[in-house]
VOFISE-122633 format. One record per residue: x, y, z of N, C-alpha, C, O, CB in turn. Coordinates in steps of 0.1 Angstrom, whole numbers, plus 2048, in hexadecimal, padded with zeros to 3 digits. Atoms other than C-alpha are relative to their C-alpha. Glycine has a CB too. Layout:
<pts>
XYZXYZXYZXYZXYZ/...
</pts>
This chain:
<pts>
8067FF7F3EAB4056D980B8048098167FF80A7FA7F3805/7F07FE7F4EC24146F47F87FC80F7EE802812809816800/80580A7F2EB93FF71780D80080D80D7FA8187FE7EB7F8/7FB7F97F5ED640F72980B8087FC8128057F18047F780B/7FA7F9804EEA42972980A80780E80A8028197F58087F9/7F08017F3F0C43A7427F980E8007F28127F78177FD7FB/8057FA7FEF0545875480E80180E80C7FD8197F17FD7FE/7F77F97F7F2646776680580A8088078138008048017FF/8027F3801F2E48377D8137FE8008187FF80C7F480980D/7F38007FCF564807788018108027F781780080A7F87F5/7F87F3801F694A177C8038057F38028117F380E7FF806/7F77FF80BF764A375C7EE8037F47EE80A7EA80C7EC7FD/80C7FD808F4C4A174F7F78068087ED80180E7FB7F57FA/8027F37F6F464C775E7EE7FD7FA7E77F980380A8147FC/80D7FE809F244C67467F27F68087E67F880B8067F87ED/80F8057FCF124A87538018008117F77FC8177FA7EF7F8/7FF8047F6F234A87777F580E8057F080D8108117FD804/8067FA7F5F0F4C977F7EF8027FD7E680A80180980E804/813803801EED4BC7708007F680C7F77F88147F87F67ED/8028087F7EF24A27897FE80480E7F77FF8188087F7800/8017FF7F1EFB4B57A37F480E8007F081080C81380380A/80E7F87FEEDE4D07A17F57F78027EF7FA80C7FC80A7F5/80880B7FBEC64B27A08027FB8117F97F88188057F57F5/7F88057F3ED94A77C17FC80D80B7FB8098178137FF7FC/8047F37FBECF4CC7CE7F37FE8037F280080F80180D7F8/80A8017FFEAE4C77CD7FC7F580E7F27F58157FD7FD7F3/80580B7F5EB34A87E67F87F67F67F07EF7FC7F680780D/80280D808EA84907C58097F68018157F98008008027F3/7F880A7FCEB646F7CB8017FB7EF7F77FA7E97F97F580C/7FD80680FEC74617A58087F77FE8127F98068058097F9/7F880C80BED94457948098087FC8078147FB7F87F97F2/7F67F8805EFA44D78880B7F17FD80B7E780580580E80B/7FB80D806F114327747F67FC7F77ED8027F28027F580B/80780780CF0441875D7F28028047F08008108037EF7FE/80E7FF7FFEDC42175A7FA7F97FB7FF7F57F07FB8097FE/80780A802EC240B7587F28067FD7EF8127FE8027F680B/8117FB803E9B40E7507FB7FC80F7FD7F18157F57F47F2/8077FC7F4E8841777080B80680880680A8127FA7F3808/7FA7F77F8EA542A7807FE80D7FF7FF8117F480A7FF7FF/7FC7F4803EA344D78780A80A80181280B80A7FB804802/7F07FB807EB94647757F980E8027ED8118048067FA7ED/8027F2805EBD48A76F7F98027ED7FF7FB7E5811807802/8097F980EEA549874C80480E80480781480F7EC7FD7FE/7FE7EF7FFEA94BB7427EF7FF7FD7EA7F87F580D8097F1/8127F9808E804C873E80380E80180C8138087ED7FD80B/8007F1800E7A4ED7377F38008057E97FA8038038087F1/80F7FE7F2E614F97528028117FE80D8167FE8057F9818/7FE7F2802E5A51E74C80A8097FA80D8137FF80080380A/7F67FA806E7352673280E7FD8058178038007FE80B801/7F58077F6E8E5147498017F87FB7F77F37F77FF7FD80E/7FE80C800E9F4F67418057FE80F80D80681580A7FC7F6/7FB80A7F5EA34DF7608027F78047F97EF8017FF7FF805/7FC80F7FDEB24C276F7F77FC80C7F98008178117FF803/8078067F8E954AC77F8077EE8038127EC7FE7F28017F9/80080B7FCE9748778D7F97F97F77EE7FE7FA7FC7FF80C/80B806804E824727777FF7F17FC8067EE7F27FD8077F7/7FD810801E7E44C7767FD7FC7EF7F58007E77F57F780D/80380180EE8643A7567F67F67FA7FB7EB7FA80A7FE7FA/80680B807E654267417F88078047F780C80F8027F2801/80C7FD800E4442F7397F77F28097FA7E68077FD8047EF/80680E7F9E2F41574E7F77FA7EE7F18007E67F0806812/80A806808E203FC7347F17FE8057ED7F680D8067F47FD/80C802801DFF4007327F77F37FF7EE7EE8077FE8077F7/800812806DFB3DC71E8047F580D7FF7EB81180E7FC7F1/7FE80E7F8E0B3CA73680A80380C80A80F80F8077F27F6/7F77FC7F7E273C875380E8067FE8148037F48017F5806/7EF7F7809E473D974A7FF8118037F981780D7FF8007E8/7FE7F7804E513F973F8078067F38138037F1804802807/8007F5812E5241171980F80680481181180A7EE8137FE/7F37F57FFE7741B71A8038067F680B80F7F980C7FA804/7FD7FB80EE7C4256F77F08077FC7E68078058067F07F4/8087FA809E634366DF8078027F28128077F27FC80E805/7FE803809E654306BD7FC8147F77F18177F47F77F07FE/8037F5806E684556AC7F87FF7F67EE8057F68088067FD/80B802812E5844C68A7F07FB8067E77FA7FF8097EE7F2/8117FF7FFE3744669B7FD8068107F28068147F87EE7FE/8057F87F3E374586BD7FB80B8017F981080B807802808/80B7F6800E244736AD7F27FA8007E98008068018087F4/80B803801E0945E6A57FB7F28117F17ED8167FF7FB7ED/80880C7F2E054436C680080980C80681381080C7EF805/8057F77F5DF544B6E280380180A7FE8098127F7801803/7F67FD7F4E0D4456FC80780B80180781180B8097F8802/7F57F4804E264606EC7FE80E7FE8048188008067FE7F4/8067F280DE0F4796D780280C80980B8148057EA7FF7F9/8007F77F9E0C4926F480D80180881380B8097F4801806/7F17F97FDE2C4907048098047F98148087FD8077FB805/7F87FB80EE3B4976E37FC80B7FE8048137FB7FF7F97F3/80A7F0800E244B46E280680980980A8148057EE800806/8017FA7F7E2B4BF70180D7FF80D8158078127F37FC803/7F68047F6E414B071880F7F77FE8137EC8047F87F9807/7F1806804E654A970980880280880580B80F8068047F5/7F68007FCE824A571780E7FB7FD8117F47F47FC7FC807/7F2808806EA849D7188057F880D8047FB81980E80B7F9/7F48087F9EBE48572680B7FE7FE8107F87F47FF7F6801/7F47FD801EDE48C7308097F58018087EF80C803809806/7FA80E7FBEF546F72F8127FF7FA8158057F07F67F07F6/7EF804807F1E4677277FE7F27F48087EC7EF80F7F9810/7FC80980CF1544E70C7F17F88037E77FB80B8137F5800/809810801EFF42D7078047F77FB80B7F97F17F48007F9/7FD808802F0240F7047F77F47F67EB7F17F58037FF80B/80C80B808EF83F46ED80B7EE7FD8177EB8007F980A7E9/7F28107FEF073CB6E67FC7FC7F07F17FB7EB7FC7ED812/7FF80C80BF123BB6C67F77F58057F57F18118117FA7FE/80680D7FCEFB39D6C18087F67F68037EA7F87EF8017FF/7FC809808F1238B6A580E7FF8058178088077FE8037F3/7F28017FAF2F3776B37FC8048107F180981480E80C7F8/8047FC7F1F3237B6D87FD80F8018038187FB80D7FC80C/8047F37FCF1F3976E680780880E80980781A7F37FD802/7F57F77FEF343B46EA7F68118027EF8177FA80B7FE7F0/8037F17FDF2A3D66FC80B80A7FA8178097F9800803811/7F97F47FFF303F66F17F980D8027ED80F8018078027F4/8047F17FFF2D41A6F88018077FA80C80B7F8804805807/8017F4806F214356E480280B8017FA80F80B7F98017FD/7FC7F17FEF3045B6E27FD8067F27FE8007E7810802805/7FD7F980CF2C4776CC80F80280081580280B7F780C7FE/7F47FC7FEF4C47F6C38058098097FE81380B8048027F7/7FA7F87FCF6548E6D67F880D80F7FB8188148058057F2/8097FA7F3F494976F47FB7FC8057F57F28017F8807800/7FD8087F5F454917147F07FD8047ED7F380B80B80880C/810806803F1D4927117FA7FC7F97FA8037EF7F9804801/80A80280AF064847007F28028037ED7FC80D8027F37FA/80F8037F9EE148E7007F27FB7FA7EF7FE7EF7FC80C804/80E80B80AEC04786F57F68078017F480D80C7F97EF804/80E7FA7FFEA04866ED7F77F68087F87EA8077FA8057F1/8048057FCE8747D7027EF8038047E980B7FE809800806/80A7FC801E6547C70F7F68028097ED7FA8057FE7FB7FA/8038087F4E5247C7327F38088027EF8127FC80C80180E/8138037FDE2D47A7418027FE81180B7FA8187F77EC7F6/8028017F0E2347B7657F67F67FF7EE7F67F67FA80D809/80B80D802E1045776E7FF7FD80D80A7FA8118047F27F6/8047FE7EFE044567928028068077FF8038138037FA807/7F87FA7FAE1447279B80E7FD7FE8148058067FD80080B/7F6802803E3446578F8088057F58048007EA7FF7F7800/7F77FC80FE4B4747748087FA7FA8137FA80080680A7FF/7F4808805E5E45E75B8008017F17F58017EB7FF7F2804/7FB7FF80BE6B46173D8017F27F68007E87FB80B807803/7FE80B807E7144971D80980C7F58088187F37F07F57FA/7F47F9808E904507037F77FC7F37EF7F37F38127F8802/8067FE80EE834556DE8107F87FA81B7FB7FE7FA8127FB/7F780A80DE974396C07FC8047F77F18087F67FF7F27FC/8007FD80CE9E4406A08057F47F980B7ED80080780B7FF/7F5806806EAD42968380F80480181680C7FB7FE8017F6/7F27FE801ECE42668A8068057F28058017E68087F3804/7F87F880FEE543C67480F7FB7FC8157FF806801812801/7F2805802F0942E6688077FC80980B7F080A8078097FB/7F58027F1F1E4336887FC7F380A8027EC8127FF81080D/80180C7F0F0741869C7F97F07F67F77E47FA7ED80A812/80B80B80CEF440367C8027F18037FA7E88038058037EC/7F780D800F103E56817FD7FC80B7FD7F080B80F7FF7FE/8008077F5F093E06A57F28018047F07FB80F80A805809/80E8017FAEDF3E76AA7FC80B7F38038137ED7FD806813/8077F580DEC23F768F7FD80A8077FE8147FF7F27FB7F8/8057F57F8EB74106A780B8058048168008027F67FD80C/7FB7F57F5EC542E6BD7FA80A8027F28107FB80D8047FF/8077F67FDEBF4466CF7FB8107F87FD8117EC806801809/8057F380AEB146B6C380C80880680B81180E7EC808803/7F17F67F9ED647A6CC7FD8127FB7FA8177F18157F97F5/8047F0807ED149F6CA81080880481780580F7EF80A80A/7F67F8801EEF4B86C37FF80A80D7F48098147FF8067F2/8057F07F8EF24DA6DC7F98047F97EE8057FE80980D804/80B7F3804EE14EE6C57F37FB7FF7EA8027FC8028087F1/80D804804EC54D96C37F37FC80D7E77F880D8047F47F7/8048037EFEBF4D46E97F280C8017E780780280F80580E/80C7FA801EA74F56E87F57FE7FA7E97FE7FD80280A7FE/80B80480CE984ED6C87F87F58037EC7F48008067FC7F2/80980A7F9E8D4CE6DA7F88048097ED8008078047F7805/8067FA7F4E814DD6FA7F18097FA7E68087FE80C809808/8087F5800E6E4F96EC7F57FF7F57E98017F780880D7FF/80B803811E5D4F26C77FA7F07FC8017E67F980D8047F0/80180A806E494D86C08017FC7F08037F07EF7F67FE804/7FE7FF809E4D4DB69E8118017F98157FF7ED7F9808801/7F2805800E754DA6A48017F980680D7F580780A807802/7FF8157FDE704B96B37FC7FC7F78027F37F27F87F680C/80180E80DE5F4AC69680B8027F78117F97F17EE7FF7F4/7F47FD809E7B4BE68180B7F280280E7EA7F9809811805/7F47FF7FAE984B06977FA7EF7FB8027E87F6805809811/7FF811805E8648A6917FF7FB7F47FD7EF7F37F77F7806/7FF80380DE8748B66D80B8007F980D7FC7EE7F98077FA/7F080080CEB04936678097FA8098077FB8158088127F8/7F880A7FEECA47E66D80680280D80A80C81280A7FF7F5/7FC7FD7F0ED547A68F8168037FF81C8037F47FB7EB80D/7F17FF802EFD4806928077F58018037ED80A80580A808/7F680B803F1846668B80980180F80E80C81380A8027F0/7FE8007F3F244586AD80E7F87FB8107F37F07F37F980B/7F880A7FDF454466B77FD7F380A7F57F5813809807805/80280A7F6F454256CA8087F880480E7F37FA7F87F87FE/7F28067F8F5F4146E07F77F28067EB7F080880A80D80F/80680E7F4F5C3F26F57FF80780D80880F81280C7F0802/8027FC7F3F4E3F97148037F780B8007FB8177F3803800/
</pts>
């Protein structure tokens, strides 16, 4: 499950500082630092062959009950009916400097996830308009090697090359959630 995640505009991270600040152009008001579920953040959506950086608050409203859907479980978000059509239709990414998750054996210990040696990381994602509102939920996978020891899940990390292939093909989204996500580093946070 990933339930928060960092989201920087340092100098030094040119990549996500000017998704933030074109979002910021717009006059969208955003979260920036440690992110939480219900804040809004910058998503990339492709709107007319465009990728672009929108505002979009994070968690699907629970339907069932009071809360909010922050995850989606890839292995069945083709078939449930919260997901099925924004998987169809309405994917997205989230651009972030890492995520976070906590050891639960022995004192609980944060850490922060990176792909190697890069200063972004981006999650597949998934968003719906619900009152007029737009918000997104991050798609999980079984954790793969790099994160297994510290949580079973993570996120759907997608490579650059795979950023279009998500955006544009539904059929390279179901690809992209069937092979192994990439082996991450993790530091104490």
């Amino acid at each position: 499950m990933c339930g928060r995640y960092v989201l920087f505009s340092d100098p030094e991270m040119a990549e996500i500082r000017e998704i933030i600040e074109e979002v910021q152009r717009k006059h969208q008001e955003i979260k920036t630092g440690e992110i939480f579920p219900t804040n809004k953040v910058p998503v990339l959506i492709q709107e007319d062959g465009k990728i672009t950086p929108e505002a979009v608050k994070w968690g699907f409203p629970n339907i069932h009950n009071k809360g909010t859907v922050i995850n989606a479980r890839a292995e069945t978000a083709p078939e449930k009916p919260m997901f099925r059509r924004s998987l169809e239709t309405k994917r997205c990414i989230i651009p972030s400097c890492g995520f976070f998750e906590w050891s639960h054996s022995g004192t609980k210990t944060k850490y922060q996830f990176n792909l190697p040696e890069k200063e972004a990381l981006y999650m597949a994602g998934l968003y719906n308009d619900f009152n007029g509102e737009r918000r997104f939920t991050i798609l999980t996978t079984a954790a793969n090697q790099s994160i297994a020891d510290i949580h079973n899940r993570m996120p759907v990390v997608l490579t650059h090359i795979e950023i279009d292939q998500w955006l544009e093909s539904y059929q390279g989204a179901l690809d992209i959630l069937q092979t192994d996500r990439p082996k991450l580093v993790k530091r104490l946070a």
